[in-house]
Gaussian input, Z-matrix of N, CA and C with variables (Angstrom, degrees):
# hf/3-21g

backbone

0 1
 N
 C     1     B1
 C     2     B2     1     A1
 N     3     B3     2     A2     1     D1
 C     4     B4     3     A3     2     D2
 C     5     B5     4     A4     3     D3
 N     6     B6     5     A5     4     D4
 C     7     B7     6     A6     5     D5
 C     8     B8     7     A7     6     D6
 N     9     B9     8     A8     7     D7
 C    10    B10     9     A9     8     D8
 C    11    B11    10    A10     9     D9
 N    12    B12    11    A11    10    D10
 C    13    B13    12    A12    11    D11
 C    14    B14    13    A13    12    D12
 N    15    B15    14    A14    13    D13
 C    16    B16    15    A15    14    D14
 C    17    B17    16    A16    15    D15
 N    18    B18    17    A17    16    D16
 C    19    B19    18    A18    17    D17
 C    20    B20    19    A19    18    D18
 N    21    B21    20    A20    19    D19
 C    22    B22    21    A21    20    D20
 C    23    B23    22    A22    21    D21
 N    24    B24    23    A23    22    D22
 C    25    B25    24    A24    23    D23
 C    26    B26    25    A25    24    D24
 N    27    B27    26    A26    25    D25
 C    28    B28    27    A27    26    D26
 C    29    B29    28    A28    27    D27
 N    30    B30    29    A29    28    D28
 C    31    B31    30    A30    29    D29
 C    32    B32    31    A31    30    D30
 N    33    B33    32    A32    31    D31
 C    34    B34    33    A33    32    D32
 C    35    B35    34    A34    33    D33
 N    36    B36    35    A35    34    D34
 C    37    B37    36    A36    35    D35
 C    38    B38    37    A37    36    D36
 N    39    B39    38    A38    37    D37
 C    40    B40    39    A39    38    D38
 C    41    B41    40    A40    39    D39
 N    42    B42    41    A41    40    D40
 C    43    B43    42    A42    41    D41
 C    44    B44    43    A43    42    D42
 N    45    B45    44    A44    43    D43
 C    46    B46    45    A45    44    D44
 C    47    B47    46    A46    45    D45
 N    48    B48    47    A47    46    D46
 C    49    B49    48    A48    47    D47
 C    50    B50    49    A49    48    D48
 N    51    B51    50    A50    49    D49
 C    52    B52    51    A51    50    D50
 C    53    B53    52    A52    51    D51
 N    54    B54    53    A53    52    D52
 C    55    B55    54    A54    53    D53
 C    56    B56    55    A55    54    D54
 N    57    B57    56    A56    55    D55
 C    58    B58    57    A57    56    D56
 C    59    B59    58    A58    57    D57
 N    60    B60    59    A59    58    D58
 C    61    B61    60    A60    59    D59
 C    62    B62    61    A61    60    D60
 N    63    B63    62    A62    61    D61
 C    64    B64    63    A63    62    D62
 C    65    B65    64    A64    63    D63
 N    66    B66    65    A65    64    D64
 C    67    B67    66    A66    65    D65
 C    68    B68    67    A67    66    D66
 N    69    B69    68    A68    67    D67
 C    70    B70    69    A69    68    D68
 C    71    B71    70    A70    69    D69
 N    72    B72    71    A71    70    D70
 C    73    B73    72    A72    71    D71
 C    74    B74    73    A73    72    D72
 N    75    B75    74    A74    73    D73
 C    76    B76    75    A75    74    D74
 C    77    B77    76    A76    75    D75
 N    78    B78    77    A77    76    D76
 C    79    B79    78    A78    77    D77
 C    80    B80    79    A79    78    D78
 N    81    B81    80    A80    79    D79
 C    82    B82    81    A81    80    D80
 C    83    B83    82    A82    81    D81
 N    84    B84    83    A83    82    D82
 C    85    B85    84    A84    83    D83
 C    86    B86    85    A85    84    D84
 N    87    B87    86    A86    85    D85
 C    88    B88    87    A87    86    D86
 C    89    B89    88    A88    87    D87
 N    90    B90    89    A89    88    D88
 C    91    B91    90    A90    89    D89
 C    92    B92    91    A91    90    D90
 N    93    B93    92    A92    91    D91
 C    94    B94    93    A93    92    D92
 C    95    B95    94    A94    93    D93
 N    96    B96    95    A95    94    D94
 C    97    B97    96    A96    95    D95
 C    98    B98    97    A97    96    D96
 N    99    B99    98    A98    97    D97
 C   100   B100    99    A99    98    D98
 C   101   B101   100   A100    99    D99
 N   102   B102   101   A101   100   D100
 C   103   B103   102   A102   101   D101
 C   104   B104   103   A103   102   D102
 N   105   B105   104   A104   103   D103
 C   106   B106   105   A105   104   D104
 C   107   B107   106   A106   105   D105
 N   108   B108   107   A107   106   D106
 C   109   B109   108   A108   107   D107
 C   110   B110   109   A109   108   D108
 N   111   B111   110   A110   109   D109
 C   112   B112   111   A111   110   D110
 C   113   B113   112   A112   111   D111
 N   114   B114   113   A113   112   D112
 C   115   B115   114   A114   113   D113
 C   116   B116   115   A115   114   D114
 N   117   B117   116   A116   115   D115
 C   118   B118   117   A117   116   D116
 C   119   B119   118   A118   117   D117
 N   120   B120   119   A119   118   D118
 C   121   B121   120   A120   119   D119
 C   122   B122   121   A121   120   D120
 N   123   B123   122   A122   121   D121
 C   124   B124   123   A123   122   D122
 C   125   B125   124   A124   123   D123
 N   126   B126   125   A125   124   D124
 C   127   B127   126   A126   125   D125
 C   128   B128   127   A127   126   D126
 N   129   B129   128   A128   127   D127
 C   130   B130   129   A129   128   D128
 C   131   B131   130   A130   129   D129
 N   132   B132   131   A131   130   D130
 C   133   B133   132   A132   131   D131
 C   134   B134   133   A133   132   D132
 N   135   B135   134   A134   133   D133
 C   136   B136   135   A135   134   D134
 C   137   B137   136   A136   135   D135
 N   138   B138   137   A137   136   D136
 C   139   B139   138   A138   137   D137
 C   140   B140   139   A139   138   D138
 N   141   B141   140   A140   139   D139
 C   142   B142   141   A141   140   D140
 C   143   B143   142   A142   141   D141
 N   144   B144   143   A143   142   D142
 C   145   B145   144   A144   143   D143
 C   146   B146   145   A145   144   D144
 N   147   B147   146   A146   145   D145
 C   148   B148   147   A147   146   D146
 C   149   B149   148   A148   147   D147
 N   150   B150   149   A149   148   D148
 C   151   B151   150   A150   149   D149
 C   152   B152   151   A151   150   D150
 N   153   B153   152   A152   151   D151
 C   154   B154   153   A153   152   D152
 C   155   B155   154   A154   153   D153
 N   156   B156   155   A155   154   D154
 C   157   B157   156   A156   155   D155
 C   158   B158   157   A157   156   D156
 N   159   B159   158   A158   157   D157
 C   160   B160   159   A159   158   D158
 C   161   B161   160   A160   159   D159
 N   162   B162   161   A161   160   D160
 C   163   B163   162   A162   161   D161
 C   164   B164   163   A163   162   D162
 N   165   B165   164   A164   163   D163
 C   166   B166   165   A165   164   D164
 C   167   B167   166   A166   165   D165
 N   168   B168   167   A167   166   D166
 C   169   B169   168   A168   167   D167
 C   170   B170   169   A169   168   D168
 N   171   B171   170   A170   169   D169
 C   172   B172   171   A171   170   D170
 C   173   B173   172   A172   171   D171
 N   174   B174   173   A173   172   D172
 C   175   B175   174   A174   173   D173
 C   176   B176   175   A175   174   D174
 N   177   B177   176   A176   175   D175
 C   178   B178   177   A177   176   D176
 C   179   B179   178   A178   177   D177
 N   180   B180   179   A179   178   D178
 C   181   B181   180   A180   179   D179
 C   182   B182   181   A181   180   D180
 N   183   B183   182   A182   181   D181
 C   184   B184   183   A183   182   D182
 C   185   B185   184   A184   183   D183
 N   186   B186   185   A185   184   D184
 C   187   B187   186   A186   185   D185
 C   188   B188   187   A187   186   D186
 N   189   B189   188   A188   187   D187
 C   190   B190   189   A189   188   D188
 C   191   B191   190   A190   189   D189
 N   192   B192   191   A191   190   D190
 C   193   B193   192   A192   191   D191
 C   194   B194   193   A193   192   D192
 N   195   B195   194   A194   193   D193
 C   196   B196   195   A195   194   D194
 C   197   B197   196   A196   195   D195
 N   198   B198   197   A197   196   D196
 C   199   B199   198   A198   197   D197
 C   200   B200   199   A199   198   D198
 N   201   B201   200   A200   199   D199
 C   202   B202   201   A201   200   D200
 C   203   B203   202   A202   201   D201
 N   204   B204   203   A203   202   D202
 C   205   B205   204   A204   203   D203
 C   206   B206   205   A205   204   D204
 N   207   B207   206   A206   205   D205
 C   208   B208   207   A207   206   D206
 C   209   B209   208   A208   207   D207
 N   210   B210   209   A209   208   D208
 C   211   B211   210   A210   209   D209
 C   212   B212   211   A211   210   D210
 N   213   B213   212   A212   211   D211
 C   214   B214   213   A213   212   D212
 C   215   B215   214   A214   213   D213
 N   216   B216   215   A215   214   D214
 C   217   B217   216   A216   215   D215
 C   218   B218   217   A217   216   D216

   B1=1.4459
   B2=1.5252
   B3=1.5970
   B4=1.3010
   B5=1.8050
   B6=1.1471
   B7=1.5662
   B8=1.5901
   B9=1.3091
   B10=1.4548
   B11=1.7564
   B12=1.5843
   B13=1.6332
   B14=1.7102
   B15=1.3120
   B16=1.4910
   B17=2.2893
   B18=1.0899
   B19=1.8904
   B20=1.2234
   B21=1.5918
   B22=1.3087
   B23=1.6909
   B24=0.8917
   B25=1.7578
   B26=1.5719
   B27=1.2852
   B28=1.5933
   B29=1.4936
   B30=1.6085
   B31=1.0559
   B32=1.5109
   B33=1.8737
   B34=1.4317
   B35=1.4123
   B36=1.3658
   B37=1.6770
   B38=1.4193
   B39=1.4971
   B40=1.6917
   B41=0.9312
   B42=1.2015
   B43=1.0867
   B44=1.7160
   B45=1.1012
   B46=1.5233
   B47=1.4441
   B48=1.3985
   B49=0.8705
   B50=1.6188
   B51=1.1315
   B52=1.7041
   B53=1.2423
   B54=1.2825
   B55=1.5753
   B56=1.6821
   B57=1.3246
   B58=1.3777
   B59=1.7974
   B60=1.0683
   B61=1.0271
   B62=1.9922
   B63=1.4214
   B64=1.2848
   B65=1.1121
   B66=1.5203
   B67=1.5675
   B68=1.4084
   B69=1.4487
   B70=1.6840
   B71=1.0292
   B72=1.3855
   B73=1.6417
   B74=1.8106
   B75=2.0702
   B76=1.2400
   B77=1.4605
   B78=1.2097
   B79=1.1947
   B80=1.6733
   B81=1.1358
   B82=1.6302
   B83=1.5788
   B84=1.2817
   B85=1.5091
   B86=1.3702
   B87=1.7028
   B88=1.1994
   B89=2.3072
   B90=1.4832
   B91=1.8849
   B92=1.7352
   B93=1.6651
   B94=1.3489
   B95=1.3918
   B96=1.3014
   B97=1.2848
   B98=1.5667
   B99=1.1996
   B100=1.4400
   B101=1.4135
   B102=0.9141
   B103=1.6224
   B104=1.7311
   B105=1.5309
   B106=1.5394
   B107=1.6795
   B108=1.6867
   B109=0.7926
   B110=1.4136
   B111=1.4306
   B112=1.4073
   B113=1.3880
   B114=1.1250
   B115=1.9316
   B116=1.8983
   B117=0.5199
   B118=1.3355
   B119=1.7298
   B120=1.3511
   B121=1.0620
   B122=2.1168
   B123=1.3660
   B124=1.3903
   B125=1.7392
   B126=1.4154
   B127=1.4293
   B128=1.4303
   B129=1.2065
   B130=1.3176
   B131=1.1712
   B132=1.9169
   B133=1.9372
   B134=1.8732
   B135=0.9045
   B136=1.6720
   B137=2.1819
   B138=1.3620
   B139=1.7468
   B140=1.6761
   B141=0.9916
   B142=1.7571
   B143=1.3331
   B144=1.7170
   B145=0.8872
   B146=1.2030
   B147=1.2837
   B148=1.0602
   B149=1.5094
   B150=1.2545
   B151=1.9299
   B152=1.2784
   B153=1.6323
   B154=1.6456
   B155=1.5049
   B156=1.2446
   B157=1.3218
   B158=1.6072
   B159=1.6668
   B160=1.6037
   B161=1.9176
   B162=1.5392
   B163=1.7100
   B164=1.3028
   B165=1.0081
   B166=2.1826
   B167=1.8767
   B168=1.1642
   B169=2.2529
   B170=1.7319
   B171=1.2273
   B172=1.2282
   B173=1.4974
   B174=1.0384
   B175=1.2176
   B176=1.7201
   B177=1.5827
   B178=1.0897
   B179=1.8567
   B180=1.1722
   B181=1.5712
   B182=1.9263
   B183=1.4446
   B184=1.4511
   B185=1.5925
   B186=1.1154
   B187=1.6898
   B188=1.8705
   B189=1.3240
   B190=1.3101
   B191=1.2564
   B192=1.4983
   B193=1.2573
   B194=1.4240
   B195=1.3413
   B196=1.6354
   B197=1.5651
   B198=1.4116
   B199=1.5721
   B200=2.0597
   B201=1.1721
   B202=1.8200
   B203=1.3086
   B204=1.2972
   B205=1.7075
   B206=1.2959
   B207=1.4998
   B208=1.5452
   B209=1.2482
   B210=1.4206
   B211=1.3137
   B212=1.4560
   B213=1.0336
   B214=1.6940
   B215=1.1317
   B216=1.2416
   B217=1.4416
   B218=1.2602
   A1=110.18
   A2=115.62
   A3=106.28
   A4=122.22
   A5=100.75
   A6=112.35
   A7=97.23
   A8=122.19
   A9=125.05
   A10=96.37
   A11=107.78
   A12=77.68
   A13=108.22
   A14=114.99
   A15=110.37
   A16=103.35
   A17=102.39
   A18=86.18
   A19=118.24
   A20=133.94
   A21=141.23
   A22=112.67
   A23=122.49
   A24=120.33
   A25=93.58
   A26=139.36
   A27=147.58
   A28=88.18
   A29=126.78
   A30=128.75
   A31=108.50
   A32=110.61
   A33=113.91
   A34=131.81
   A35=95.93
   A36=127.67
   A37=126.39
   A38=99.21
   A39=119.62
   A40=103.71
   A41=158.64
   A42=147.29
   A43=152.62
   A44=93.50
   A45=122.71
   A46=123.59
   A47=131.01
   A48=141.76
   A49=144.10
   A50=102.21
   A51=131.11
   A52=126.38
   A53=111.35
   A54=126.63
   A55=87.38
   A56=125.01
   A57=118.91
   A58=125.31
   A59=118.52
   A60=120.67
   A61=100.89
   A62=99.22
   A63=105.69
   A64=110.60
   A65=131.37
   A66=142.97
   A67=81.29
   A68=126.22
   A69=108.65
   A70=134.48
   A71=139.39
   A72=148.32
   A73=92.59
   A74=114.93
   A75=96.42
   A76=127.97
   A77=129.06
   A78=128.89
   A79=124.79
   A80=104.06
   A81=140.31
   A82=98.68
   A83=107.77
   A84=124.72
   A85=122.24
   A86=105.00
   A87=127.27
   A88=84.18
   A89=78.04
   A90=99.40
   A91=106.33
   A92=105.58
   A93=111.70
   A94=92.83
   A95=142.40
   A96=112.26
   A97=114.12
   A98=153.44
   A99=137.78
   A100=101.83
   A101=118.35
   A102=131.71
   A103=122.86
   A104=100.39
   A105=111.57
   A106=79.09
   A107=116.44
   A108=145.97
   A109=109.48
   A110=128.42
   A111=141.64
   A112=102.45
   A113=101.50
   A114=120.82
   A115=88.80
   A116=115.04
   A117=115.40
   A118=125.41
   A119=104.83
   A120=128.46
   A121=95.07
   A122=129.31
   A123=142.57
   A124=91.66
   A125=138.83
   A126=113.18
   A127=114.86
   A128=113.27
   A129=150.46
   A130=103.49
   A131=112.96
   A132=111.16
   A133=108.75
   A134=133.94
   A135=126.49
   A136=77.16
   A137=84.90
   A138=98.70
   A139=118.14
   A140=120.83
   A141=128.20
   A142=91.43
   A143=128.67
   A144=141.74
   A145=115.95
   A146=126.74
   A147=132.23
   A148=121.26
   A149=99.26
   A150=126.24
   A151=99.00
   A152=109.76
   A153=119.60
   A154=118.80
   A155=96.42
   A156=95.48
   A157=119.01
   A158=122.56
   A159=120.69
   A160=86.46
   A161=105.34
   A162=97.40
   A163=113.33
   A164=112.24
   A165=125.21
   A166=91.56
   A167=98.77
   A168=93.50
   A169=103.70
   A170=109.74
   A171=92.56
   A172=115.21
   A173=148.75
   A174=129.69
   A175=130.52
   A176=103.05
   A177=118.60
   A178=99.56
   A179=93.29
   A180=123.19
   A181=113.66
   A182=85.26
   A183=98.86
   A184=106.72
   A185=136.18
   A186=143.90
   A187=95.52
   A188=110.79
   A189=80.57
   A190=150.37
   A191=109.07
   A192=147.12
   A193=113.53
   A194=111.94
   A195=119.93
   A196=103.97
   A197=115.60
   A198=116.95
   A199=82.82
   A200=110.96
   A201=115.07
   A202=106.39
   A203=127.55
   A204=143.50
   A205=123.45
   A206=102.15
   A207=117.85
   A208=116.68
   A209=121.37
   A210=109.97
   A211=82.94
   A212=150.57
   A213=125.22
   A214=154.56
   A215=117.88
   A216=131.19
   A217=106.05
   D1=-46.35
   D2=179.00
   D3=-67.91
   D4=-15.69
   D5=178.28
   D6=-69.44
   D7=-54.32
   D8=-155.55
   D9=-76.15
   D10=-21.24
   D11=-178.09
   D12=-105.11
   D13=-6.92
   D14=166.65
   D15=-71.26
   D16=-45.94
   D17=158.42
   D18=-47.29
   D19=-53.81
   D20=167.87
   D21=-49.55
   D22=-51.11
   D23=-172.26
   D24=-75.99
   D25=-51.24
   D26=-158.80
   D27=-56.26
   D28=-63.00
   D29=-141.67
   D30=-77.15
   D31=-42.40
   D32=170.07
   D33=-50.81
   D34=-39.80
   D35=170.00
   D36=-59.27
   D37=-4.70
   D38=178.28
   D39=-132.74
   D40=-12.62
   D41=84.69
   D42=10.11
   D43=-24.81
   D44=-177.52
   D45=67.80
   D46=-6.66
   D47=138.40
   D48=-6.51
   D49=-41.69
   D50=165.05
   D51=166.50
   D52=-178.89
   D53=-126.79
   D54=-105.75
   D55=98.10
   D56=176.62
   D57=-36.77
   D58=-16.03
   D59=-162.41
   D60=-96.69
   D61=-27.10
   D62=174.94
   D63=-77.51
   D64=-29.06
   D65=-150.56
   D66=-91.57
   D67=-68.06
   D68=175.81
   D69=-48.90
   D70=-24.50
   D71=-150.05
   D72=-105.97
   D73=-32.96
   D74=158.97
   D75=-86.34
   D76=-13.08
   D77=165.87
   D78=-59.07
   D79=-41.30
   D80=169.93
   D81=-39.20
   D82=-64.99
   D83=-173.93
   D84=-64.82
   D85=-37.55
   D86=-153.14
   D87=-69.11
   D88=-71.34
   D89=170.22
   D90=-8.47
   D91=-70.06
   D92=-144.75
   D93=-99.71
   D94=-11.42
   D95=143.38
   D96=-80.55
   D97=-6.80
   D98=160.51
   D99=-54.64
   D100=-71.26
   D101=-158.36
   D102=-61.40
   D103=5.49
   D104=-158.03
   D105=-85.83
   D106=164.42
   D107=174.71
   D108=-98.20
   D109=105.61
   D110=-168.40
   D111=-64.45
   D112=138.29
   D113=-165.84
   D114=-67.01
   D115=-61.48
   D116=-169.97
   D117=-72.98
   D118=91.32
   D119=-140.29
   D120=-56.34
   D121=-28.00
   D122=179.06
   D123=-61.21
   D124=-45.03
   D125=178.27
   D126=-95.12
   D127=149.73
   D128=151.94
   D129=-33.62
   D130=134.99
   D131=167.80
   D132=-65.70
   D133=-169.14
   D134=-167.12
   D135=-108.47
   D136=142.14
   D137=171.72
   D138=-64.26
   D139=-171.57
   D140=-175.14
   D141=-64.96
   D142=-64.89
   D143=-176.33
   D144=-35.11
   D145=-75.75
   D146=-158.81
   D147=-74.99
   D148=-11.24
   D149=153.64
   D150=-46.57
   D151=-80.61
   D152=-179.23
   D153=-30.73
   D154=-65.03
   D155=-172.13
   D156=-60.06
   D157=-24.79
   D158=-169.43
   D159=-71.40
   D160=-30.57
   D161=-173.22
   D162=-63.54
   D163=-56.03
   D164=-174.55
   D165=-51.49
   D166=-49.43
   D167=174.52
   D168=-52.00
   D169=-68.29
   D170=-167.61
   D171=-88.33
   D172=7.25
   D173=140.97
   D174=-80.53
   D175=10.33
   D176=-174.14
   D177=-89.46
   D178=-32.46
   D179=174.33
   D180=-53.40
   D181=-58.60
   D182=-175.94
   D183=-77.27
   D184=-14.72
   D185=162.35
   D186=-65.01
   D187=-72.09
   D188=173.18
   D189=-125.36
   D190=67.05
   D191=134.15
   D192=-55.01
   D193=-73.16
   D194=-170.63
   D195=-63.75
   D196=-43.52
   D197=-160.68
   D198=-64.84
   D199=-61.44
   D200=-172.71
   D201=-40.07
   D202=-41.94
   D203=150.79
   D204=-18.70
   D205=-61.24
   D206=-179.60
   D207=-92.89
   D208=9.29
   D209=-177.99
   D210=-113.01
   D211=10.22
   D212=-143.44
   D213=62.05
   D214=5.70
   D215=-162.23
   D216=-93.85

């Protein structure tokens, strides 16, 4: 996962899109809250999956952000 999103930040970031350094510091974040161990010892950490999927939401987010960006809105 961390491979696929440093390809993902490199590529936007050449792109012009954003500021690589931001694209890591959210990925960074993104990571260490997935991976935290839920205070409450009765749930479960969230599966691989369900990692994926909170990512495809929010970068689904950030598509349209930028696309709302480029149109003017």
């Amino acid at each position: 996962m961390t491979r696929f999103q440093g390809s993902i930040s490199t590529a936007l970031a050449m792109l012009g899109q954003a500021h690589l350094l931001v694209l890591k510091r959210f990925h960074a974040k993104f990571l260490e809250i997935a991976l935290l161990k839920p205070r409450d010892q009765h749930l479960r950490p969230p599966s691989l999956t369900e990692i994926l999927d909170a990512d495809r939401v929010a970068w689904t987010a950030v598509v349209e952000l930028l696309s709302d960006s480029k149109s003017g809105l």
